[in-house]
C-alpha positions, 0 to 999 in steps of 0.5 A: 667547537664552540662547546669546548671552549665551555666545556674545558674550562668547566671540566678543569673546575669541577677536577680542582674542586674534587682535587681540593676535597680529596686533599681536605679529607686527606688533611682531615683524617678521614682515611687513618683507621679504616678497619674501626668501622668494619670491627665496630659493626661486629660488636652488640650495642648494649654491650658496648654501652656498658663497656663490654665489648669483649667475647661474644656470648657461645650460647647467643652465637650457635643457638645452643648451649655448651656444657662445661 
């Protein structure tokens, strides 16, 4: 018994300070565009670089090149 007394206390504090961190990223921003890095990996760096980061190259995607 004598545990809790400093368990739940200490329990309380570290939910508030998850709850206080939650609600700064919720404040932040942290959470508006969730699929940008999901897309941004699809993209070649040397092209982004360039601003070209549009359609991938056929002949670079299959292997194999197509004819016209």
């Amino acid at each position: 018994m004598d545990a809790l007394i400093l368990l739940i206390p200490l329990s309380l504090i570290l939910g508030g300070i998850a709850l206080a961190a939650f609600l700064w990223t919720m404040r932040s921003g942290q959470y508006e565009d969730l699929d940008a890095a999901a897309h941004r990996i699809l993209f070649d760096d040397d092209r982004a670089e360039r601003g070209q980061a549009g359609e991938a190259d056929p002949k670079r995607a299959t292997g194999k090149e197509t004819q016209p």
